[in-house]
C-alpha positions in Angstrom: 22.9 -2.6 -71.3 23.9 -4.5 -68.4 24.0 -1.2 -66.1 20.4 -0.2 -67.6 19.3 -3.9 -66.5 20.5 -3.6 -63.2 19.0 0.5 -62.7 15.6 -1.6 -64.1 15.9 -4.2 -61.5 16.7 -1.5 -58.2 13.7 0.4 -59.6 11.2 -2.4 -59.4 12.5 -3.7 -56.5 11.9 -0.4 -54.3 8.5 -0.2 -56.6 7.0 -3.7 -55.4 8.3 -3.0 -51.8 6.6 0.2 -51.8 3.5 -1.4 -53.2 3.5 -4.1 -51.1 3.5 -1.5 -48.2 0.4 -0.4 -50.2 -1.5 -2.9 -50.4 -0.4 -3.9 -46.2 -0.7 -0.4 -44.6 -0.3 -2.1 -41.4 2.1 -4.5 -41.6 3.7 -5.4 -38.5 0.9 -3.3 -36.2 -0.4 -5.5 -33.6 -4.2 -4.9 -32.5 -6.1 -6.5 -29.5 -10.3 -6.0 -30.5 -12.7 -5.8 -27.0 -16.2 -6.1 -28.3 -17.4 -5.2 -24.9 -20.1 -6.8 -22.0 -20.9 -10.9 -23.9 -22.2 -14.0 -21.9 -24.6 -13.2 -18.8 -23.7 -8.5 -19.2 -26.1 -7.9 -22.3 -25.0 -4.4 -22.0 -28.1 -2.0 -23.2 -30.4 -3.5 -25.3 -32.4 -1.7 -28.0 -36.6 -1.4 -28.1 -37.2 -4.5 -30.0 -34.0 -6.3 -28.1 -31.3 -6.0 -29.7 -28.1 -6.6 -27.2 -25.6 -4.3 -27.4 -22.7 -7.3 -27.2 -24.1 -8.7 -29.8 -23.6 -5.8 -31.9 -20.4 -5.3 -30.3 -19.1 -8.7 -31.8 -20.3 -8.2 -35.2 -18.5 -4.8 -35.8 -15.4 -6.1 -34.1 -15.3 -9.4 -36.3 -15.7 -7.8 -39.3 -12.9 -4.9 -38.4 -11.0 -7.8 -37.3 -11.1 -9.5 -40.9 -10.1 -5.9 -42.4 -7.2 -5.0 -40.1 -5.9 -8.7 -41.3 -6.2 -7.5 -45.1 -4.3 -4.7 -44.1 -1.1 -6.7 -42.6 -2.3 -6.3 -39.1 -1.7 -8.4 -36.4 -5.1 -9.2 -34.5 -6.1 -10.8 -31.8 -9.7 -10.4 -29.6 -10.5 -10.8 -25.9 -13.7 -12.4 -27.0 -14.8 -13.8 -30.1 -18.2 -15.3 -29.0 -20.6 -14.3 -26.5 -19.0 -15.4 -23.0 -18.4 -13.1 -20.2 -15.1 -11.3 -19.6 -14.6 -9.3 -16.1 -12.7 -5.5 -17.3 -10.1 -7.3 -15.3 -9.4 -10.1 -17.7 -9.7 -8.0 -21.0 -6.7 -4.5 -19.2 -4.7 -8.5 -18.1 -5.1 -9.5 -21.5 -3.5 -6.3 -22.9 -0.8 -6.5 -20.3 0.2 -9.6 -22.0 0.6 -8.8 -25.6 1.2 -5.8 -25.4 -0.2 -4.5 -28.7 0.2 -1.2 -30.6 -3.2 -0.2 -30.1 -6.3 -1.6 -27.7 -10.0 -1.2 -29.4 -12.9 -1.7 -27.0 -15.9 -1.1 -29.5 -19.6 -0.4 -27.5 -22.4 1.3 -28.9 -24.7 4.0 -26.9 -28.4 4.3 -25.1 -29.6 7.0 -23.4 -32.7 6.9 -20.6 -34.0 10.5 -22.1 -35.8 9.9 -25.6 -33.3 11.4 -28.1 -33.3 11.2 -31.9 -30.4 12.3 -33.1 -27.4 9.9 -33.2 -24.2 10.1 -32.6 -20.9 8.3 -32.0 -18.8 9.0 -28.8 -14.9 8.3 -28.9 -13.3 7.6 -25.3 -9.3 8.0 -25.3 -6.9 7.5 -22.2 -6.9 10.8 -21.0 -3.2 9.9 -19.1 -1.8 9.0 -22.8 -2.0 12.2 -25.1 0.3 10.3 -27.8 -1.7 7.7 -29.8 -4.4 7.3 -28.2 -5.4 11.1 -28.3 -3.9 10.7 -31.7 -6.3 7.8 -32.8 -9.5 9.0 -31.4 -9.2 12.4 -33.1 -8.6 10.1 -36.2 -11.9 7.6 -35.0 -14.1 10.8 -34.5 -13.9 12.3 -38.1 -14.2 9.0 -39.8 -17.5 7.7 -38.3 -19.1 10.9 -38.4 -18.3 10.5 -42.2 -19.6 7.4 -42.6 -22.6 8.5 -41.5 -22.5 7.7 -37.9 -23.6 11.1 -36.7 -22.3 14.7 -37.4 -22.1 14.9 -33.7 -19.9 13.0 -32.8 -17.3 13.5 -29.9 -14.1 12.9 -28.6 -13.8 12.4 -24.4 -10.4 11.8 -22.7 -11.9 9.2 -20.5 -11.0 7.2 -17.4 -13.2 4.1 -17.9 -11.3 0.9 -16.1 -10.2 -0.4 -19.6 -8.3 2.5 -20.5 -7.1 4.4 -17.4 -5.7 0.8 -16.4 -4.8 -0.2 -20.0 -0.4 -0.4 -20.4 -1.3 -0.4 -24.3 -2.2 2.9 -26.2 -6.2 2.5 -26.2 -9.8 3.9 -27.0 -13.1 2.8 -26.3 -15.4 3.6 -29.3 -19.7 4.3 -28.7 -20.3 3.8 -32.4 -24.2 4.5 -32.5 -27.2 4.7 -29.9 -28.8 1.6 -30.0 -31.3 3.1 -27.9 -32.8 5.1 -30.7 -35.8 3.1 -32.5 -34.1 4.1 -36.2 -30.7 3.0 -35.1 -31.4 0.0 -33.7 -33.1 -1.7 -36.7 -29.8 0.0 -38.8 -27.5 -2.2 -36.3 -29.0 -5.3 -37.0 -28.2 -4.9 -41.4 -24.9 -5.6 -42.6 -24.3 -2.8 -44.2 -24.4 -0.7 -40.9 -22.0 -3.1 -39.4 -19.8 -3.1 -41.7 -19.6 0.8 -42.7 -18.7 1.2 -38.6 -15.9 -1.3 -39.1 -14.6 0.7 -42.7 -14.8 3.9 -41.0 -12.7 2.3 -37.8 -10.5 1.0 -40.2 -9.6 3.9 -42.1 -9.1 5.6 -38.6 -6.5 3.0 -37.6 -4.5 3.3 -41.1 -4.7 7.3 -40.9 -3.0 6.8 -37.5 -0.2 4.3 -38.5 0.3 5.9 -41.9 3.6 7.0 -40.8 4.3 3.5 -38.8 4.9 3.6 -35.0 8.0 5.2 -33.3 9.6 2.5 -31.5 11.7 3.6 -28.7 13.5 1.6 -26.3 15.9 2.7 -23.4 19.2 0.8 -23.1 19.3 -0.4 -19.6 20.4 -3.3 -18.1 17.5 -3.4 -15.3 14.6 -1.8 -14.0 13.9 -0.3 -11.6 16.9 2.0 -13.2 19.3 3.2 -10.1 20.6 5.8 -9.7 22.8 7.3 -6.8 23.2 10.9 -8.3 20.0 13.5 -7.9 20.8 13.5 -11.9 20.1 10.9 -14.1 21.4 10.1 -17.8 19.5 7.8 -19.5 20.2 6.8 -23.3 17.3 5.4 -25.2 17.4 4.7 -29.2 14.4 4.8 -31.8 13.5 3.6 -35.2 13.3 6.8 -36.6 14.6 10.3 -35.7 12.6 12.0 -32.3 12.0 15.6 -32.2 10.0 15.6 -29.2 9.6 14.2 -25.6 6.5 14.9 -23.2 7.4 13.5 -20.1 5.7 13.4 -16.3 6.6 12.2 -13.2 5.1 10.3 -10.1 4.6 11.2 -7.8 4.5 14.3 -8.9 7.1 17.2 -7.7 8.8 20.1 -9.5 10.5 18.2 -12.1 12.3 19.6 -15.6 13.5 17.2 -18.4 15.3 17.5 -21.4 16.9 15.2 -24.6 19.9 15.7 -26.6 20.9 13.6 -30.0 23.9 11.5 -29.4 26.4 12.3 -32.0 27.5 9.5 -34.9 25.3 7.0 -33.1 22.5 6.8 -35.5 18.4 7.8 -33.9 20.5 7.5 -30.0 19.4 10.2 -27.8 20.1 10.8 -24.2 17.1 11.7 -21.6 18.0 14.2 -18.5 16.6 15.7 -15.7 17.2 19.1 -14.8 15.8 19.5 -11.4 17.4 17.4 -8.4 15.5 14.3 -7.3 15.3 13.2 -3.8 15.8 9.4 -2.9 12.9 7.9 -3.7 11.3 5.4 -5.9 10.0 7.1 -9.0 7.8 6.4 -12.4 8.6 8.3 -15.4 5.8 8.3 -18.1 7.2 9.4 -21.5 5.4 9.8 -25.1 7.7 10.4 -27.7 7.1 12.5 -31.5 8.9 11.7 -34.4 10.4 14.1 -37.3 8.1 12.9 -39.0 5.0 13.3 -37.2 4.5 9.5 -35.6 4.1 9.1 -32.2 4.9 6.5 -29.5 3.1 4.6 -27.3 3.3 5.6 -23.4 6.3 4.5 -22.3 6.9 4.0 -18.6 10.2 3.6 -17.1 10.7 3.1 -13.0 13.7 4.8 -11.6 14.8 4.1 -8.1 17.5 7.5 -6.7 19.3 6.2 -4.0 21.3 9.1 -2.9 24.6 9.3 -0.7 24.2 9.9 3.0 25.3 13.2 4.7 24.9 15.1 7.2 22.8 12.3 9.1 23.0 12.2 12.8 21.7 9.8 15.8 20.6 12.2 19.0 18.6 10.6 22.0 14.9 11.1 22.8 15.9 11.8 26.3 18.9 14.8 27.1 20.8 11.8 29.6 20.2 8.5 30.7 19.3 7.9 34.1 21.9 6.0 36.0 21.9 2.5 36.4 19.3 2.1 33.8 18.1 -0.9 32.7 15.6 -1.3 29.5 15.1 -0.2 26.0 16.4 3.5 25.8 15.2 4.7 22.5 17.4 7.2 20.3 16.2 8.8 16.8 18.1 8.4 13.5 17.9 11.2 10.4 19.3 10.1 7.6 20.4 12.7 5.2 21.8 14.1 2.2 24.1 16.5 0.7 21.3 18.8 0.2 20.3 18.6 3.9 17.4 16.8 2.8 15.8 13.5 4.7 16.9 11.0 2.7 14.5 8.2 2.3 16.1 4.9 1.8 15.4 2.1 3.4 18.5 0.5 4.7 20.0 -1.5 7.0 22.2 0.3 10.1 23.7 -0.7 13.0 24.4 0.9 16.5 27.6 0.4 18.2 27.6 1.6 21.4 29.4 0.9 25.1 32.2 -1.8 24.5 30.5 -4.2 22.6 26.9 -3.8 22.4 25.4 -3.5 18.7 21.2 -2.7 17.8 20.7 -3.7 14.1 17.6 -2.8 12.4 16.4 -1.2 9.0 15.5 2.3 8.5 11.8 3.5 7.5 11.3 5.3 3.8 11.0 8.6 5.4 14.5 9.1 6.3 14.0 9.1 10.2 13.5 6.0 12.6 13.9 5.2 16.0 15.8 2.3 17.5 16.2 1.5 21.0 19.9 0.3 23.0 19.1 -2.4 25.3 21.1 -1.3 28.5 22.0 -2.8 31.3 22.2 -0.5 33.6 26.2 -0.8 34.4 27.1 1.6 31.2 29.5 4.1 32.1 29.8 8.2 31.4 29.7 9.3 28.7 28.3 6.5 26.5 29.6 6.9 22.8 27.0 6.0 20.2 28.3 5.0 16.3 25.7 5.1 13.5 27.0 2.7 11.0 25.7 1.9 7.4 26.6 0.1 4.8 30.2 -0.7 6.6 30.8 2.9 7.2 30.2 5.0 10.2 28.5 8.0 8.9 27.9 9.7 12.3 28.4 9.5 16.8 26.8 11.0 19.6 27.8 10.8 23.3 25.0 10.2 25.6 25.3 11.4 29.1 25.0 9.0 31.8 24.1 10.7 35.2 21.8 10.9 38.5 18.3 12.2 38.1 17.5 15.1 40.6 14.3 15.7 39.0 11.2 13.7 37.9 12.2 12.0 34.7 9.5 11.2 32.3 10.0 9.1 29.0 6.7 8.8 27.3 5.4 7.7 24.1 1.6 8.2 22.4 0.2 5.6 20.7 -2.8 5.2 18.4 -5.1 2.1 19.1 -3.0 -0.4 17.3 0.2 0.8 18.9 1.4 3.4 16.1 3.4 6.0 18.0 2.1 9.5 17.1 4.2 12.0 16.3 3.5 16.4 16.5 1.4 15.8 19.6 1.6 18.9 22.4 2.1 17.5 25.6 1.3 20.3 28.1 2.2 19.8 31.9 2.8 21.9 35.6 2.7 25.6 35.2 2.8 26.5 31.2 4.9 23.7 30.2 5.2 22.1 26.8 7.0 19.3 24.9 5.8 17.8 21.5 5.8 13.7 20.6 8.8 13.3 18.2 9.5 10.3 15.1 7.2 7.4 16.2 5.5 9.1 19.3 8.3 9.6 21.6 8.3 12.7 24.7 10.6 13.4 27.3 9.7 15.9 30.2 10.9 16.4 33.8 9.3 17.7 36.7 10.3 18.7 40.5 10.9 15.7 43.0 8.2 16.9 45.7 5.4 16.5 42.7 4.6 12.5 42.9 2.0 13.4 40.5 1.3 15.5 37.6 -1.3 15.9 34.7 -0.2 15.9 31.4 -2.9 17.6 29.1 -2.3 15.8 25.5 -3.5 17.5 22.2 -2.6 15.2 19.6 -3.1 16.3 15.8 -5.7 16.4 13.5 -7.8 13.1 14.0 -7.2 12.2 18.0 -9.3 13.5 20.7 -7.7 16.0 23.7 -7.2 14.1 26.6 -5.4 14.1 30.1 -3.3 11.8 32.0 -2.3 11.3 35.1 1.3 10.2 35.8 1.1 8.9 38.9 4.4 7.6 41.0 5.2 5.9 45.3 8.6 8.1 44.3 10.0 6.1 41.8 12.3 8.9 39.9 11.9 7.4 36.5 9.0 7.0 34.8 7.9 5.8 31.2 4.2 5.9 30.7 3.0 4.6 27.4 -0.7 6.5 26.5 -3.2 5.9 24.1 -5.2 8.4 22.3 -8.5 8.1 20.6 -9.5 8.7 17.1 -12.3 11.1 16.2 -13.5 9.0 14.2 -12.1 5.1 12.9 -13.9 5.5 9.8 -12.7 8.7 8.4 -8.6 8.5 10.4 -6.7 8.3 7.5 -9.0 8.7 4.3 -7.8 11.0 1.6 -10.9 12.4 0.5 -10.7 14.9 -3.5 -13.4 17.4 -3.4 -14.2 19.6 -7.1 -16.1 22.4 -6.9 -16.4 26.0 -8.9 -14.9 28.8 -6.8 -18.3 30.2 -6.2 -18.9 26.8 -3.5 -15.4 28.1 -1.7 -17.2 28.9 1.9 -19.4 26.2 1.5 -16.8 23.6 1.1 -14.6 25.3 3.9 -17.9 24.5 6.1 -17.3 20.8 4.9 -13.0 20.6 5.0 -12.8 21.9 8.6 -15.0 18.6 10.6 -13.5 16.2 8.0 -9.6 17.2 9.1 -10.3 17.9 12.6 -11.6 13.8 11.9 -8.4 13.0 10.8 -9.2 12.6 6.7 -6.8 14.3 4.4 -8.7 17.0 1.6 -6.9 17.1 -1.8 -8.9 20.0 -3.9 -8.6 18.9 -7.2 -7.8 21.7 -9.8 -11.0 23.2 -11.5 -10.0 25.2 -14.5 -13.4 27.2 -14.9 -11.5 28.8 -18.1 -11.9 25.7 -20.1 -14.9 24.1 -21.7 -14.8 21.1 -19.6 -12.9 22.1 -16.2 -14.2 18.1 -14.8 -11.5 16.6 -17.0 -8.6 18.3 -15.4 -10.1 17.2 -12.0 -10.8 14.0 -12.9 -7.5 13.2 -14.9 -5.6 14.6 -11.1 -7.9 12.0 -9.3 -6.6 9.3 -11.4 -3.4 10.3 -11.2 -3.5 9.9 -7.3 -4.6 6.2 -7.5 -5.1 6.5 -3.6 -7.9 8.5 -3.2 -10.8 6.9 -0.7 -13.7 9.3 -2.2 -14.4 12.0 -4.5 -16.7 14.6 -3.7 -18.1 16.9 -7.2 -20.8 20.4 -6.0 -22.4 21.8 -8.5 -25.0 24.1 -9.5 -27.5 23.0 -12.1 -31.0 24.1 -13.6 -33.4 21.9 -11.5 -36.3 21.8 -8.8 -34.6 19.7 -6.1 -31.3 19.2 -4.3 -30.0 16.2 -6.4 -27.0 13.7 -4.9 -25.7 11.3 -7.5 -24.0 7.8 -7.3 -22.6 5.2 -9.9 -25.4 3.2 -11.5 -24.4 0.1 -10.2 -24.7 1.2 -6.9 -21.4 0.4 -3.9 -20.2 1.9 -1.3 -21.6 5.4 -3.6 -25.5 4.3 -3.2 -24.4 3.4 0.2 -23.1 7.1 1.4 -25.7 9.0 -1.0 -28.8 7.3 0.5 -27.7 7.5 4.3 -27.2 11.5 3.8 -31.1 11.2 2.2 -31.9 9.5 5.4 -29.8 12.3 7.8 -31.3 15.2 5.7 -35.2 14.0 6.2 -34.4 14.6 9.9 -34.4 17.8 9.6 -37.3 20.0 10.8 -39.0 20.5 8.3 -37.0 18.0 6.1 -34.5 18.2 3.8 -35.9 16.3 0.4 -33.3 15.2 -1.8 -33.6 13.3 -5.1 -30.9 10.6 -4.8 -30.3 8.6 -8.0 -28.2 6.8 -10.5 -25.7 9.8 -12.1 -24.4 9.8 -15.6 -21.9 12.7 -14.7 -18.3 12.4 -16.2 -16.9 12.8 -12.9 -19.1 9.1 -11.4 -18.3 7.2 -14.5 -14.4 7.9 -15.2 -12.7 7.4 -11.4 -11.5 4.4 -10.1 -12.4 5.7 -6.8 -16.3 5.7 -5.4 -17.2 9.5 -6.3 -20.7 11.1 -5.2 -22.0 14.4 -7.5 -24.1 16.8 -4.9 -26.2 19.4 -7.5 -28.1 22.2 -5.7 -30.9 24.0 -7.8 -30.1 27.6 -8.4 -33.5 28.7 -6.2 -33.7 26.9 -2.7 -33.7 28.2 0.8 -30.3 29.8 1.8 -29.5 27.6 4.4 -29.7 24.6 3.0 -26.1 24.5 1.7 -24.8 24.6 4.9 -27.1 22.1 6.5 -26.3 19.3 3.5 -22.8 19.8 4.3 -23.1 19.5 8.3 -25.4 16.2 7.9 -22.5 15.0 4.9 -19.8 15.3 7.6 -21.6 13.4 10.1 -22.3 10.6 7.6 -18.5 10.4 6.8 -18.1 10.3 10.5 -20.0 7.7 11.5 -20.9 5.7 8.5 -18.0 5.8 5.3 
């Protein structure tokens, strides 16, 4: 009887827990609500006046009050109508750091529609729960009755490309639409969107949420092996990793179960890593078909030196030199590769002089000896690092019996420039080394000579004169010109369709000979939507100064698009108006607000260019000279 009892007891103790997890499907989920715009940012406001971040706040209380039933852990950025800069509500999520970020909007459209829909934006970096969820978000508002249209975007908006938490931004009706708007001021409307987002959120977390973390003792993680090892353990048992690294290079990973050590798994690389400083972005799968939130780790490879040597700028040093003589260190490793680490080395050299300095990330620096003009022949250099010397050089110390030139070219701040040809006498050539540096010699008898300097891409062509009363050494310092300050520098994303290949070659060619840096963002005309590959690249980059989207669409008119709000977009779209109408006769283009995917989900100012599919043939061409010369003179 007793044994019965006790069987009894088991079996209504695993029943209550189990109905308990019933009745709290989200027990120990934590959720941050972001009813967007509030305070003085209306957001769009319906025919009769109905603000959108009123509506915002309404759905989002009421979802907030259901999640709670359901064992949730909420919080809200806003819970009355006060402003909150994007900012403050990505800052907020930084903080908690919640399972899952909900900024709820609602639609309007400037073109008279009827038909409603919803709209369902995920982080198109995180495929894990956020993809997850917003599959889950579309199906249940369009059952609810929130449009049989509805969509799912991977989207870049500031909130989720920016957002550490899994997160989706949710356009639950268009409040634009006469019959919609007077729906989203009843109750009932409100509150179906909130169901319907509920039962989204519960179909996600059904399964809970794979927790993973890694077992390190500090991040950055270092490393000093092109191979790393890293052991992470999860709640429940992981069958798969997607993982991605930045920046991005040829990279392979792969993950093993540790054996008799529970859910322990161990995380490898399987292509070598150079030193470098590294983020590794990681979603993980469960067994049991639960996913993880985006998990980034940062991973700092700080490889062995090898194979590093210090040589001279110069073949000799003059005798009885006096000054800064400057001498070029590679650091490298086993692989023969520059090894970028930033370190400190020291130069021992003659019997007791030492230069002390830190080397740059890109594995080659140059530091200078301070000499004193009675160093004697041969001159032994030591490169020393961390305690160790790793490599020596002996410089030769001797008469010159030719002209001896030690140059360096410099931008207009003083940044020595390195690949510039140096031309000089009769077919004669050096090129400008780490940080600017040039050595040359000529014949005695010339006191003069003209050096003809072609810096790279971004400098103008210019000569110099060295000019000497006999003095055999010479070290002239000269400063080159940019093409042009504005675009020196600028890393500039241009998608297009293959068909606009020789028109955007036009626009590449005066842009690099400026000195900007083109990245062509993949366009994969194969898929439905090739703009999201290009745009999910941009954001990927994070350093991008402009993008630049051609298309061809069905219109009258050249059309060149800018964010609605106007910056440095409305800026650059109506000073190319202004260039085109100079043309003879003029070039008319519509220039305008843009609701293209491509404006609205890039953190960086991006300007859509749309050419009608009848116009005359050469305008192409002409758009693209006159948006070169804009860049030039005015970006």
């Amino acid at each position: 009887m007793k044994t019965k009892l006790a069987v009894l007891l088991v079996f209504l103790l695993v029943a209550s827990g189990g109905f308990a997890q019933a009745l709290k499907p989200l027990k120990g989920i934590s959720i941050l609500l972001d009813p967007g715009h509030g305070g003085a940012d209306p957001g769009a406001v319906g025919p009769t006046g109905l603000k959108e971040s009123v509506v915002n706040l309404r759905v989002a209380l009421y979802l907030r009050e259901l999640l709670k039933a359901d064992g949730a852990e909420v919080e809200m950025t806003r819970d009355k109508d006060i402003f909150l800069s994007l900012g403050e509500r990505v800052a907020m999520a930084a903080k908690l750091s919640p399972d899952l970020f909900v900024s709820i909007h609602h639609n309007a459209s400037l073109r008279p529609i009827e038909a409603n829909r919803s709209e369902i934006y995920y982080n198109a970096i995180d495929r894990g729960i956020s993809q997850k969820i917003g599959n889950s978000m579309m199906y249940e508002l369009a059952k609810w009755g929130f449009g049989e249209e509805s969509i799912i975007v991977p989207a870049g908006f500031f909130v989720l490309r920016n957002n550490p938490a899994p997160s989706v931004l949710t356009e639950g009706a268009y409040i634009s639409i006469p019959k919609i708007e007077q729906e989203l001021k009843t109750g009932k409307s409100l509150t179906d969107q909130a169901q319907a987002l509920r039962r989204a959120i519960r179909e996600t977390f059904k399964e809970g949420v794979l927790r993973v973390k890694f077992i390190i003792s500090e991040e950055p993680v270092k490393i000093d092996t092109p191979f790393f090892n890293l052991i992470f353990s999860a709640n429940r048992a992981v069958d798969k990793v997607i993982a991605r690294i930045m920046p991005e290079r040829m990279s392979g990973f792969g993950f093993d179960r540790l054996p008799s050590v529970g859910n322990t798994y161990r995380l490898y690389n399987t292509e070598p890593l150079a030193s470098g400083n590294y983020e590794i972005q990681l979603t993980f799968t469960g067994s049991d078909g639960s996913v993880s939130a985006r998990t980034m780790l940062r991973l700092q490879v700080n490889l062995p030196f090898a194979n590093s040597a210090v040589t001279p700028v110069a073949p000799f040093i003059p005798e009885g030199y006096k000054g800064r003589f400057p001498v070029r260190v590679s650091l490298r490793d086993d692989m023969n590769r520059l090894n970028g680490r930033s370190v400190p080395i020291a130069l021992s050299f003659g019997e007791s002089s030492v230069t002390t300095g830190e080397t740059s990330e890109t594995g080659e620096s140059t530091f200078y000896l301070d000499l004193n003009g009675q160093e004697k022949d041969p001159l032994q250099v030591k490169l020393i690092v961390e305690g160790e010397t790793i490599s020596e050089c002996i410089l030769r110390i001797q008469p010159t019996t030719k002209r001896y030139v030690l140059g360096k070219i410099i931008d207009p701040v003083g940044k020595g420039i390195s690949g510039t040809k140096v031309q000089y006498g009769a077919g004669n050539r050096t090129n400008t080394g780490p940080e600017g540096f040039f050595y040359l010699e000529y014949p005695m008898i010339y006191g003069n000579m003209k050096l003809e300097v072609t810096p790279p891409l971004g400098y103008e062509k210019s000569d110099y004169w060295i000019r000497t009363r006999g003095e055999p050494v010479v070290l002239p310092t000269i400063k080159v010109k940019p093409v042009s300050e504005r675009l020196l520098g600028k890393r500039i994303a241009i998608m297009a369709p293959l068909s606009f290949d020789n028109l955007i070659r036009r626009l590449v060619k005066p842009l690099m000979v400026a000195g900007a840096e083109i990245v062509r963002l993949n366009f994969p005309e194969h898929q439905n939507r090739p703009e999201y590959q290009s745009v999910l690249e941009a954001n990927l980059a994070k350093d991008l100064d402009l993008l630049l989207s051609f298309k061809r669409e069905i219109s009258g008119a050249i059309e060149v698009r800018h964010y609605h709000r106007g910056g440095r977009g409305k800026l650059l779209v109506d000073a190319l108006k202004f260039s085109l109408a100079s043309e003879q006769p003029p070039i008319n283009v519509k220039a305008l607000a843009g609701s293209d995917y491509e404006i609205s989900h890039t953190g960086v100012t991006s300007v859509v260019i749309s050419f009608p599919e009848q116009m005359p043939p050469d305008y192409p061409e002409k758009l693209v000279a006159h948006l070169a010369q804009v860049l030039k003179t005015g970006f």
